[in-house]
C-alpha positions in Angstrom: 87.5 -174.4 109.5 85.5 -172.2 107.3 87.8 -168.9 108.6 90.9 -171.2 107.7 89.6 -172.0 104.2 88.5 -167.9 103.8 92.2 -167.1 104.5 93.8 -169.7 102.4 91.7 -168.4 99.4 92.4 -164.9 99.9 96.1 -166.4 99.9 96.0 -167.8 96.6 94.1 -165.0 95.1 96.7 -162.7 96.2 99.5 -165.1 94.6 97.4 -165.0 91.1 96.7 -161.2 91.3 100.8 -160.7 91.6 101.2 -163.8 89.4 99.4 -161.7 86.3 101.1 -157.8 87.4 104.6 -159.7 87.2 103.3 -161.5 83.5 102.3 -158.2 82.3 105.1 -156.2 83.2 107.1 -158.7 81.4 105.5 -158.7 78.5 105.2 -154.9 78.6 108.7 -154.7 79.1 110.1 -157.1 76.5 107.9 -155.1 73.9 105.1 -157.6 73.7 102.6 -155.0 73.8 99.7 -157.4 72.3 100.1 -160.0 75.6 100.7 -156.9 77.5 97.1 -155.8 76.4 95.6 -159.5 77.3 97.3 -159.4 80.8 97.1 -156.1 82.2 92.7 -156.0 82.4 93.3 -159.7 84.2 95.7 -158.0 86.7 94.1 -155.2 86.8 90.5 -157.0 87.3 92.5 -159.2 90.0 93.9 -156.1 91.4 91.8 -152.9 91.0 93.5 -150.9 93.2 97.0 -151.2 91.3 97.8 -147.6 90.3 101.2 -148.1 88.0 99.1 -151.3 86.3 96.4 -148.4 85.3 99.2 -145.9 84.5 100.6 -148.5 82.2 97.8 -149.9 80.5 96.7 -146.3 79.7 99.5 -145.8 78.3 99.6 -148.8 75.9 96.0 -148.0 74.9 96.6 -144.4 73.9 99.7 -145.8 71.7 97.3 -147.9 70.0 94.8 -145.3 69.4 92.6 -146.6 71.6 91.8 -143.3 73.5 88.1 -144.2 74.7 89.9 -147.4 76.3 92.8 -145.0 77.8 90.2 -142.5 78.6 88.8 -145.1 80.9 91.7 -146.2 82.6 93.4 -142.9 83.2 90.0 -141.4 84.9 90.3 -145.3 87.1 93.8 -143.9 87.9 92.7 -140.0 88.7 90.4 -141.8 91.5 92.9 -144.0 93.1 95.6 -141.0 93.0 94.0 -137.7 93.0 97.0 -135.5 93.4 99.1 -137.0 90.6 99.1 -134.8 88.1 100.3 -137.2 85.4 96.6 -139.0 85.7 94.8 -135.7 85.2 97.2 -134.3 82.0 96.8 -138.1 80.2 93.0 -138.1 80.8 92.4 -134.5 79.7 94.8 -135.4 76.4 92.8 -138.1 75.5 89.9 -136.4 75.8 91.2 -133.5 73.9 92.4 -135.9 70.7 88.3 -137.0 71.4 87.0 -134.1 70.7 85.7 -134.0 74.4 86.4 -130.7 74.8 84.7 -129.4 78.2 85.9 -132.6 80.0 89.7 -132.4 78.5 89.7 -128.4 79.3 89.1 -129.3 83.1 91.0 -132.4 83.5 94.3 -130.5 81.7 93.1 -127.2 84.3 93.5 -129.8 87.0 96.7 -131.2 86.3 98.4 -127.7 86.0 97.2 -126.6 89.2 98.7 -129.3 91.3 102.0 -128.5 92.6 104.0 -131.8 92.0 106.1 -131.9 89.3 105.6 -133.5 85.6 108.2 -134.6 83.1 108.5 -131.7 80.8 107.3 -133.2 77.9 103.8 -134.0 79.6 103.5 -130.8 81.3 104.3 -128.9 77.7 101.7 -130.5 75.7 99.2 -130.1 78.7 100.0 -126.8 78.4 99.7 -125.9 74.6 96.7 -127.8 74.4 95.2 -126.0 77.2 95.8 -123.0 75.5 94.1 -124.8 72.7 91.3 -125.2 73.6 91.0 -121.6 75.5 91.2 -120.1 72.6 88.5 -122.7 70.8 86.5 -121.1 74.0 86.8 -117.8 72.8 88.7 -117.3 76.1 91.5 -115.8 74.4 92.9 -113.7 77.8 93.0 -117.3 79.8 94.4 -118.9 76.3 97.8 -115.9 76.8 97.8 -116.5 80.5 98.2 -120.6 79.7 100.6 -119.8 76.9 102.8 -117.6 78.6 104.8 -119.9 81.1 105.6 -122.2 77.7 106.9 -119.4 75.6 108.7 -118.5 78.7 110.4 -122.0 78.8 110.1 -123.4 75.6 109.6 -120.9 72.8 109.9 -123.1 69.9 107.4 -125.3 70.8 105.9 -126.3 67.7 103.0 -124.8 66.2 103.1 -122.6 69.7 103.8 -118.5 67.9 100.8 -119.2 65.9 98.7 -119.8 68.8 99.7 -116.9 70.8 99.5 -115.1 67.9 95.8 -116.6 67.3 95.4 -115.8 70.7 96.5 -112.3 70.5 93.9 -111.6 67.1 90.8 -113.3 69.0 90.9 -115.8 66.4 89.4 -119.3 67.8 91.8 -121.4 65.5 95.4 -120.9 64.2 94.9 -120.2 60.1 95.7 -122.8 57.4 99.1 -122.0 56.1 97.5 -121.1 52.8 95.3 -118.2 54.5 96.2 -114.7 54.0 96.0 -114.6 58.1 98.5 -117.2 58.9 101.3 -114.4 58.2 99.3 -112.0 60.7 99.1 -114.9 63.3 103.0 -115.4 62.9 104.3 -111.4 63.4 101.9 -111.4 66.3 103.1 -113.8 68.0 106.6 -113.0 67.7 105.7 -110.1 69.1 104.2 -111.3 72.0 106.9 -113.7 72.3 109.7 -110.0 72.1 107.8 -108.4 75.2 107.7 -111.6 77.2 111.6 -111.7 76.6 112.1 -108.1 77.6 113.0 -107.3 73.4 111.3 -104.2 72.7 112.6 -103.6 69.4 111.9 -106.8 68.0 108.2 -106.2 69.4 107.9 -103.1 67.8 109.2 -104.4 64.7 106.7 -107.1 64.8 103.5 -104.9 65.5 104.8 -102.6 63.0 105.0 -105.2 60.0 101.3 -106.7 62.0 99.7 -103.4 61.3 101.4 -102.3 57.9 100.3 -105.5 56.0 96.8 -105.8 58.2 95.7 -102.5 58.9 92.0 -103.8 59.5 92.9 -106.9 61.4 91.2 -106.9 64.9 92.7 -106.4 68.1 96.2 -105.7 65.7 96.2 -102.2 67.0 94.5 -102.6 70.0 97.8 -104.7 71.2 100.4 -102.8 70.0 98.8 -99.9 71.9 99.4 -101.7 75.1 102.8 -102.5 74.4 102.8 -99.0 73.9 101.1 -97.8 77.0 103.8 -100.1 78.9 106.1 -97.8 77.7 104.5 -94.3 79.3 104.0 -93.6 75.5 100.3 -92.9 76.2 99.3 -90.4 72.7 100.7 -92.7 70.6 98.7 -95.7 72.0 95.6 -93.2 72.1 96.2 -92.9 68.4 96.2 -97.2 67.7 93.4 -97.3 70.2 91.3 -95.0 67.5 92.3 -97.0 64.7 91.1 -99.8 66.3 88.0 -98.3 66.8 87.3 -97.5 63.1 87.0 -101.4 62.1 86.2 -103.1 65.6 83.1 -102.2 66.8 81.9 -105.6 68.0 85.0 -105.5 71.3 84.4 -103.1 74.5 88.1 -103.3 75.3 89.5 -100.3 72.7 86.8 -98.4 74.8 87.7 -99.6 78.5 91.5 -99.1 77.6 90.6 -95.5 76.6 88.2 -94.8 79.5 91.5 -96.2 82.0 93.6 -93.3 80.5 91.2 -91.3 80.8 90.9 -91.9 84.4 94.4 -92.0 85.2 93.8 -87.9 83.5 90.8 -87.6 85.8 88.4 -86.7 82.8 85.2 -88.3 84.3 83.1 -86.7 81.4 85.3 -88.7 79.3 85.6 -91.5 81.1 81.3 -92.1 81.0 80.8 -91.7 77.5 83.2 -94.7 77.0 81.8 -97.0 79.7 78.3 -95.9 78.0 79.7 -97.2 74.7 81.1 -100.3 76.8 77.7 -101.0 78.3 75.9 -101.6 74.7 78.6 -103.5 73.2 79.4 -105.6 76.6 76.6 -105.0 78.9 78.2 -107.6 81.5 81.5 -106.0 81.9 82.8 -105.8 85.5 85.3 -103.5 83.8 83.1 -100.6 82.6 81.2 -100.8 86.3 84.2 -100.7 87.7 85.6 -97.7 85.8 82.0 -95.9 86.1 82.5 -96.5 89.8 85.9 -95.1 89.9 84.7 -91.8 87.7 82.0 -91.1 90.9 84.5 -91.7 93.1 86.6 -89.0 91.6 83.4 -86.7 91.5 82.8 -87.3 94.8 79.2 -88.8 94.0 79.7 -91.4 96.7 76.5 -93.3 96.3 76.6 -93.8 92.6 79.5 -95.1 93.1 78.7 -97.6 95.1 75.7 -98.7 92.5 78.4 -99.1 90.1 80.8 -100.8 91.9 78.6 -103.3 93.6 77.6 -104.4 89.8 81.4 -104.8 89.2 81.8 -106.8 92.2 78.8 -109.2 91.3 80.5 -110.0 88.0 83.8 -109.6 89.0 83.9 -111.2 93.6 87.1 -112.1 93.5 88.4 -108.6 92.2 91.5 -106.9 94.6 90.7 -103.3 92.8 87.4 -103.5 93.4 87.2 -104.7 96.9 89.6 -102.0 97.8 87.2 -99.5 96.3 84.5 -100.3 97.5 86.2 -100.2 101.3 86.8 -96.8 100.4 83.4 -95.6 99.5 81.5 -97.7 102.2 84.1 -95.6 104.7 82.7 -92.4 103.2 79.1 -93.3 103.4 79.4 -93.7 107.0 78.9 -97.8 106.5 81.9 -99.1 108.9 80.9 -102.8 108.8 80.8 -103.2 105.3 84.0 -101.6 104.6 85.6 -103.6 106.9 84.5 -106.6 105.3 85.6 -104.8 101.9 89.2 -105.0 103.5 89.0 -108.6 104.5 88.2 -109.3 100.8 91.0 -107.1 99.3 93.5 -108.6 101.4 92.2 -112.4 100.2 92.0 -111.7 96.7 95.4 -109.7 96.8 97.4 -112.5 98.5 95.5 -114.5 96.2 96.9 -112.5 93.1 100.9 -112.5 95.0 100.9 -116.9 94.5 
């Protein structure tokens, strides 16, 4: 009797639970969003495990501004569906429009990096806000990487030039339109946006105008002299490099760019006095250890190399270039076991880089 009276509740409870989801839809579907917002937490409290009743009362709370609410009930959905992107992108939005930075950088991170495809307009403003918030980071290499696949596909994404070009100038936020900058901001990114679609005159036309009306602007030179250098036309970007260097004295990169040509000349005199320059200014970089290594290496001073390249590889484990080094010196220090295991990891992180 009692097991008869268990089963007949669970019955009815079942009826009410899709009683209320049915009531809700309605209402959410005839534009009744206020009874929409009474029934769905009864359905929803009747039926926790309902994934398109979470989806779509999210969704109804971030219209009304209610992000906190939405914030809730989009992490509820991220739980129940873990490989749905769209749970991920909403909660990291809302969390972004909170202010919740950390939390909306690896919820948005999250969604991008599942392979299931989201409507286009979700997955673009995951994207740029992404980028967003890199660059709020002071991550402004991750911020381009983000960026790129959206000025790929949708260049005229609002508001998304100045952010490259932001991005581009190591500048943490895109400039009011009143600031002198927010011209600077807009010829670098149009550059950046020229060399992505293969426009080489329009980029040089754009760094050109960036450097002729900002001559002391930060990282201005510094860029054009890789577009340069991508072009095999290595004294001229030498030349920006060293203009760069007269005003930006707080970045290692001018220097690690010039110590990389110098390498590729095999001037290891050269090469050390910019990685010693690098060290003070960025005493963490895996790139200077890396080029120090490199610069032994080519002198032949096997175990000072391998000093500087197991630095690199500390900072820097998941680093093809340096794995492969390191292989290579370990062979010629008689070590066979550890540059075997070198191997293993250069062939990992190089696949790795392939995807």
């Amino acid at each position: 009797m009692l097991l008869c009276v268990l089963v007949s509740n669970l019955a009815l409870a079942d009826q009410e639970a899709e009683r209320l989801k049915q009531a809700a839809a309605q209402a959410h579907n005839a534009g009744n969003t206020q009874r929409a917002l009474e029934l769905y937490p009864q359905a929803l409290q009747a039926d926790p495990d309902w994934v398109e009743g979470w989806w779509q009362y999210g969704g109804l709370l971030s219209e009304q501004d209610r992000l906190r609410d939405a914030a809730e009930a989009f992490g509820r959905l991220t739980r129940l569906s873990p490989q749905n992107p769209l749970g991920w992108a909403s909660l990291g939005l809302c969390e972004y429009e909170l202010h919740d930075d950390a939390n909306a950088r690896l919820h948005l991170v999250r969604a991008l990096s599942i392979p299931v495809h989201m409507p286009d307009e979700i997955a673009q403003k995951a994207r740029f806000r992404l980028g967003l918030l890199d660059n709020r980071a002071g991550e402004f290499n991750e911020a381009l990487l983000t960026f790129t696949p959206l000025l790929r596909q949708a260049p005229d994404y609002r508001g998304l030039i100045e952010s490259v070009g932001a991005a581009l100038l190591h500048l943490e936020e895109v400039p009011a339109p009143a600031s002198s900058l927010s011209s600077a901001v807009q010829m670098a990114g149009r550059a950046a946006r020229a060399v992505l679609h293969d426009d080489p005159k329009e980029a040089e036309q754009a760094y050109r105008g960036l450097i002729a009306h900002f001559p002391q602007q930060p990282f201005a030179h510094y860029h054009y002299a890789l577009f340069l250098l991508d072009r095999q036309r290595d004294k001229e970007a030498e030349g920006e490099l060293q203009e760069e260097l007269k005003f930006n004295s707080s970045s290692a990169l001018p220097l690690l760019c010039l110590a990389q040509m110098a390498l590729d000349r095999g001037d290891v005199p050269r090469i050390l006095e910019l990685t010693a320059r690098a060290h003070q200014i960025e005493p963490e970089s895996f790139v200077a250890y890396y080029l120090d290594g490199r610069s032994f290496m080519k002198s032949g001073d096997w175990e000072q190399a391998r000093h500087s390249l197991e630095e690199a590889e500390g900072r820097a484990p998941r680093s093809a270039e340096i794995h492969f080094s390191l292989a290579t010196v370990y062979q010629k220090l008689n070590r066979p076991q550890d540059a075997e295991r070198e191997r293993a990891l250069f062939v990992r992180d190089s696949a790795k880089d392939r995807q």
